[in-house]
C-alpha positions in Angstrom: 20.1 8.8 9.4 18.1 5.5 8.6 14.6 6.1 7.3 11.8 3.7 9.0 8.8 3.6 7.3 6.7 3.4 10.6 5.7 6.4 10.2 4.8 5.9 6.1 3.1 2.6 7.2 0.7 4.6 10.1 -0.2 7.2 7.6 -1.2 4.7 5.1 -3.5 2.9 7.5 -5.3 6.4 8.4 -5.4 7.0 4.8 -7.5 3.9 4.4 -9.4 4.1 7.7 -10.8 7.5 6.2 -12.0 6.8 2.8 -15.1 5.0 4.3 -14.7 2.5 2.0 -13.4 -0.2 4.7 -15.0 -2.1 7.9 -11.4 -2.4 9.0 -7.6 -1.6 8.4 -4.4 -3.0 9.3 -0.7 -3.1 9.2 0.3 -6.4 8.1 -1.8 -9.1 6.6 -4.4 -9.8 8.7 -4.4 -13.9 10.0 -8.2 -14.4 10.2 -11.3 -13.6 8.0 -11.4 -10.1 8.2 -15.1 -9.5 6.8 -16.0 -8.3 4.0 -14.0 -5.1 3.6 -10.5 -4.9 4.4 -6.9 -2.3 3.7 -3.9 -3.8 5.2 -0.5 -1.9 4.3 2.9 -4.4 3.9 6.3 -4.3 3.4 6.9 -5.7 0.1 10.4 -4.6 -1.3 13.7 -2.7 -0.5 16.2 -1.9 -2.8 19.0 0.9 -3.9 18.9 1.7 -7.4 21.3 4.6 -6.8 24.1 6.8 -4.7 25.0 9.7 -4.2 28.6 10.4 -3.2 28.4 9.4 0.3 24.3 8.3 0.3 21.8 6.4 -0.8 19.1 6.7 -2.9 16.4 3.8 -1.9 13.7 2.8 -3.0 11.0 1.3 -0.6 8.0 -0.6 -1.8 5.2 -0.8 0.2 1.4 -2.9 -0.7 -2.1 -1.8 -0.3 -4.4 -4.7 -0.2 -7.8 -4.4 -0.8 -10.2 -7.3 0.2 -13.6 -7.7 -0.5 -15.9 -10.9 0.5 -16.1 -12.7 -3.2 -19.1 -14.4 -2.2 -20.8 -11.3 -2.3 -23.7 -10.8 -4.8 -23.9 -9.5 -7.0 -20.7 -10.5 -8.1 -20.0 -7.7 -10.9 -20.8 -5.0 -8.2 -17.2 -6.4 -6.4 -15.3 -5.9 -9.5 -17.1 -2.2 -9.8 -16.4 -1.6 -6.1 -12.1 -2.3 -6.4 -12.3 -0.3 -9.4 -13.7 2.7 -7.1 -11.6 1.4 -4.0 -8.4 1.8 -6.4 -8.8 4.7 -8.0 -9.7 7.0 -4.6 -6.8 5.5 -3.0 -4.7 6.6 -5.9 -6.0 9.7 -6.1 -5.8 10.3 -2.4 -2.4 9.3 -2.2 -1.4 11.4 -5.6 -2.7 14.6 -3.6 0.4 13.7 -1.2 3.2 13.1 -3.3 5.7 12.9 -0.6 3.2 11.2 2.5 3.7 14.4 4.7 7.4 15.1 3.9 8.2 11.8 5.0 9.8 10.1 1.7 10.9 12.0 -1.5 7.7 11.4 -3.8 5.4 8.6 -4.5 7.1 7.0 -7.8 3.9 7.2 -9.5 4.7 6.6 -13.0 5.8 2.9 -11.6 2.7 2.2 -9.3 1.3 -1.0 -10.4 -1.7 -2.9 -9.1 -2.6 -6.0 -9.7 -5.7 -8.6 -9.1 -6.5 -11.9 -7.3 -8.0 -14.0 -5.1 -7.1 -15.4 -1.6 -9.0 -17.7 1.1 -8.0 -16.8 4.4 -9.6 -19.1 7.3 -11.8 -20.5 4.8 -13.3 -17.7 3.2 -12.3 -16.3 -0.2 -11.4 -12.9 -0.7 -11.4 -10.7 -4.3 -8.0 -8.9 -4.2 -6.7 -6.1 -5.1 -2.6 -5.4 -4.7 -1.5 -1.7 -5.3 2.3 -1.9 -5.1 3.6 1.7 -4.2 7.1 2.6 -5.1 8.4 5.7 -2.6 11.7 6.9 -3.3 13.8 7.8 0.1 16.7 9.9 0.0 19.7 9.8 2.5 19.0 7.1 4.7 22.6 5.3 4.7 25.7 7.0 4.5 28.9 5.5 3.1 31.7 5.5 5.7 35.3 5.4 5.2 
């Protein structure tokens, strides 16, 4: 049975949607200015890094990315408001280790986030990237 993250993606975006911390969510990166507050979920990387005897063991990535208006004053209060922003999403999404029974667990030990900026029609954005590692088991099976 193949494993789609749809589901994964979906429950992300609602995760986001009700922290309160965002004027708007999406699934993919969003093509225009998206104000001053914004969660998108992504696809970011798919690998296997092990079998069983006739499965796989994969391991999905999928990014959170946080964007907040870095023209905003004052401009300390946006580097206060990721650290906030980051650490309720990680504590929300470490109170569901396996997203409603739909992957194995969160790899949390190799959850990594990383800062930046972006300018997206025009306006530039203070990012935040949370790469999350899930762990999926049994979605290929090897065939004879």
């Amino acid at each position: 049975m193949v494993v789609r993250l749809k589901p994964v993606l979906q429950l992300l975006q609602g995760y986001l949607a009700a922290s309160g911390h965002f004027a708007s969510t999406s699934i993919g990166e969003p093509k225009d200015a998206p104000g001053n507050t914004h969660g998108a979920v992504m696809l970011a990387a798919y690998s296997i890094p092990a079998t069983t005897l006739n499965r796989t063991i994969e391991r999905r990535e999928v990014s959170i990315r946080v964007y907040i208006n870095a023209m905003r004053e004052p401009v300390e209060e946006i580097e206060f408001d990721l650290d906030t922003i980051v650490g309720d999403i990680m504590e929300d999404l470490c109170g569901d280790f396996s997203l409603g029974g739909t992957v194995r667990n969160i790899d949390a030990t190799a959850v990594v986030t990383r800062f930046g900026y972006q300018t997206i029609s025009g306006m530039m954005y203070r990012l935040a990237d949370i790469t999350l590692p899930l762990i999926v088991d049994d979605s290929a099976a090897f065939v004879a």
